[in-house]
N, C-alpha and C positions, 0 to 999 in steps of 0.2 A: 504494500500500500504506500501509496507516495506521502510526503510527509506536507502539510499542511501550507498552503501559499494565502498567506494574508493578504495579498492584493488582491489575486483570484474571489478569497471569503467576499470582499469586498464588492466586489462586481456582482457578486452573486444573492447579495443582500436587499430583500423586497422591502419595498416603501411602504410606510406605515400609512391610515387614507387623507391622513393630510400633505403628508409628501404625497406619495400617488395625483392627485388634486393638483401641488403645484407643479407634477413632473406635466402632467396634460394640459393646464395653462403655459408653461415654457414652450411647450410642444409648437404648439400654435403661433410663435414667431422666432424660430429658429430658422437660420438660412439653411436651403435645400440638403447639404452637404450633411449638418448635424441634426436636420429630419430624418431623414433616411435611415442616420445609425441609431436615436435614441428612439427614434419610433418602432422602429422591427426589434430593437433589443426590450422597450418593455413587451412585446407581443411572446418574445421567447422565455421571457420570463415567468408570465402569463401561464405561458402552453406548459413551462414545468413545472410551475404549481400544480396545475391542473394535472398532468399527469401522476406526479406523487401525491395526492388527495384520489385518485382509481386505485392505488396499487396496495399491494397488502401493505402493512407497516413496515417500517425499514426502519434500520438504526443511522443515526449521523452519516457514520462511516461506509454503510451501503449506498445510501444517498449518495454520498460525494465519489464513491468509486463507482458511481452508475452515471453521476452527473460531470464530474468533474473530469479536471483537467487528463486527457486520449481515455475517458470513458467511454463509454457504446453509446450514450445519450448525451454527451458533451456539445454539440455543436446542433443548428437550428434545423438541419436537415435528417437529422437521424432522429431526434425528437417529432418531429412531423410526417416523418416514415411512422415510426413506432405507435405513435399516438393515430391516425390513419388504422393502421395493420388490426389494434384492438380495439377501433369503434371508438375511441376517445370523441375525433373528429371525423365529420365528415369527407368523402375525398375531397366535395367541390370547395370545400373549406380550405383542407390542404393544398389544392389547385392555387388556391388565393395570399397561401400563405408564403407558398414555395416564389409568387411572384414577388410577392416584399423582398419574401430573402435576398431572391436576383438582382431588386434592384439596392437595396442595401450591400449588396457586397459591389456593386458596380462603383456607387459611391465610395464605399469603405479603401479600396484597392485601386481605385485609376489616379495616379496624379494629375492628368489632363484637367481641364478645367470642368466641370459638367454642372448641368443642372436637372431641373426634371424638365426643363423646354429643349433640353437635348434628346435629339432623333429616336435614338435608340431607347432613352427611358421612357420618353412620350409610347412610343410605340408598345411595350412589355405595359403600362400604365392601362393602358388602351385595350389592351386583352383582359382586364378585370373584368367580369360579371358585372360587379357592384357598377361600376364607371360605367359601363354599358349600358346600366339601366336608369345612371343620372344622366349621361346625355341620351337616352332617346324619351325618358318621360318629360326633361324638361329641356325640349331644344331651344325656347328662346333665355335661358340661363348658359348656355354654351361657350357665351363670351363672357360671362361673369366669373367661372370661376374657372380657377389655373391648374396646373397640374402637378402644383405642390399641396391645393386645396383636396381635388383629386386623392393626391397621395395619404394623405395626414386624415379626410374621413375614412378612407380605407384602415385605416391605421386604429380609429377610433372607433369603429364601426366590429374591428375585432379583436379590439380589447372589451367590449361592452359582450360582443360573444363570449369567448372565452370565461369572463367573468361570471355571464350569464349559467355556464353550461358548470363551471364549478360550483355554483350555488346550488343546483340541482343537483349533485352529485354531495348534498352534505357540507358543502363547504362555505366560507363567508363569499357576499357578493364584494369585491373590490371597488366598485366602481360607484355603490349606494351614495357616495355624497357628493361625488366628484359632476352629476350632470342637473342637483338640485340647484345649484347657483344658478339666476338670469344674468348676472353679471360680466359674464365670462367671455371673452369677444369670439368669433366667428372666425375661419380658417382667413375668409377674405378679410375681414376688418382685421386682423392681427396684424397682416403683410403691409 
């Protein structure tokens, strides 16, 4: 068993719901670049709660050598296999999720300049279900919102899943206080 990385614990450590609250108000006016990463990283966070709340009980140390650092569940694609494989999620869920990943690791790993008005992430963007069904129910919103707006409901839309889908399975809902505020600005009015 590998011996305990404190910066790893760290990364690894879920927001209580008022951090949670301010991590999804930050959210919402972040430049493209640190959307991408904090937004798929609370999603994977998200999906392993969720998965260890289905699983039989585990000690610390199981957790972390199933989760952790060259674990079988350490990285966002084998969690989304695995969660998939036993009905945690659905596939078209995981369809949606593998597309965050992709474009999260495009952000995380290209030095180039990019944005989400860049070609190729407009494009993967664009294959979303969700985005699909906001621009064709509402085409005269089209030019309203961007595709960082795009990005970040996507983002919001399955953390509120997830959260949902853990509360049904016995566990707390995460996200109970984070959408009671009206206060809170809009993907568009944050930019």
């Amino acid at each position: 068993m590998s011996k305990p990385n404190p910066l790893r614990e760290l990364s690894r450590r879920f927001p209580a719901p008022p951090e949670l609250k301010s991590i999804i108000d930050d959210f919402l006016v972040l430049p493209d670049r640190s959307s991408a990463i904090v937004g798929v990283a609370l999603i994977e966070s998200l999906l392993e709660k969720l998965m260890i709340k289905k699983m039989v009980e585990q000690s610390e140390s199981q957790r972390s050598s199933l989760f952790g650092n060259r674990g079988p569940l350490a990285d966002l694609s084998s969690k989304i296999l695995v969660a998939t494989a036993f009905g945690i999620i659905p596939s078209n869920v995981a369809d949606e999720l593998n597309r965050l990943r992709n474009i999260r690791n495009v952000f995380a790993h290209t030095m180039a300049p990019i944005s989400f008005d860049t070609k190729e992430v407009v494009n993967e963007l664009r294959k979303s279900k969700i985005v699909q069904i906001l621009l064709s129910h509402f085409p005269e919103k089209q030019g309203t919102f961007t595709n960082l707006s795009h990005f970040k409901i996507l983002v919001e839309i399955h953390c509120v899943v997830l959260s949902a889908t853990h509360k049904s399975a016995g566990g707390e809902d995460w996200f109970a206080g984070v959408y009671a505020s009206t206060s809170r600005p809009t993907a568009d009015e944050a930019k």
